[in-house]
N, C-alpha and C positions, 0 to 999 in steps of 0.2 A: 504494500500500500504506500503511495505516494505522499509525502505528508507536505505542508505548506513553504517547508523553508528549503525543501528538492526541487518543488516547483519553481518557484522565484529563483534559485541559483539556476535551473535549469534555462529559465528565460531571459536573465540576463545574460550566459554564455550563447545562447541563441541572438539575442539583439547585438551583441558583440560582434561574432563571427558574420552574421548578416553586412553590418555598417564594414568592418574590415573588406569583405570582399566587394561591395559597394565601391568603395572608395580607390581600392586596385583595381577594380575593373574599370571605372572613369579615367584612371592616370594613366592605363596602360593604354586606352582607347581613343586619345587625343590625337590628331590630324594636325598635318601640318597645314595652317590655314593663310599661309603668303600668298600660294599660289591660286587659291579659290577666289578671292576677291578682288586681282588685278587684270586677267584676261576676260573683257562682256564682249559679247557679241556686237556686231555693227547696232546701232541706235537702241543697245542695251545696256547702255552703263548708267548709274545712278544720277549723276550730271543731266543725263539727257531724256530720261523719262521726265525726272523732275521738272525739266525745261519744260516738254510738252504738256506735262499737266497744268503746270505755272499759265501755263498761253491758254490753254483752253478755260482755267478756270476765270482767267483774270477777260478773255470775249466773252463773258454770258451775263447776263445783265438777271440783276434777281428778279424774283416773285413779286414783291412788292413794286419796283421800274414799270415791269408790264401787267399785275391785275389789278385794276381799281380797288379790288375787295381786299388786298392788303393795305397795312398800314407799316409792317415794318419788317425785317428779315426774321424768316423762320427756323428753324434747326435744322429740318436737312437739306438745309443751302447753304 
């Protein structure tokens, strides 16, 4: 029979070894991330979406410019 103070030591060796292998499984699993974030694609670099969202957002005129029935900008604009 199991008694209370086998249990808890058994749980803490259990949370222990869990977090330990956690944590070596993270460090060993690390990529080398230089080369992921320098080569985009032609009109896929971060610069250049941004641009085009920048342009697109800053042409469109809000909700309240063209409905009379607004009075002031809404949330999802």
């Amino acid at each position: 029979m199991l008694n209370i103070a086998m249990l808890k030591s058994a749980k803490l060796i259990f949370s222990c070894a869990c977090a330990t292998a956690l944590f070596t499984g993270c460090a060993t699993a690390q990529k080398n991330t230089d080369d992921i974030f320098t080569h985009w694609p032609a009109g896929g670099s971060p610069d250049e979406i941004g641009k085009r969202v920048a342009e697109n957002f800053a042409a469109r005129k809000f909700d309240f410019q063209t409905n009379p029935k607004r009075e002031s900008v809404i949330y999802p604009e």
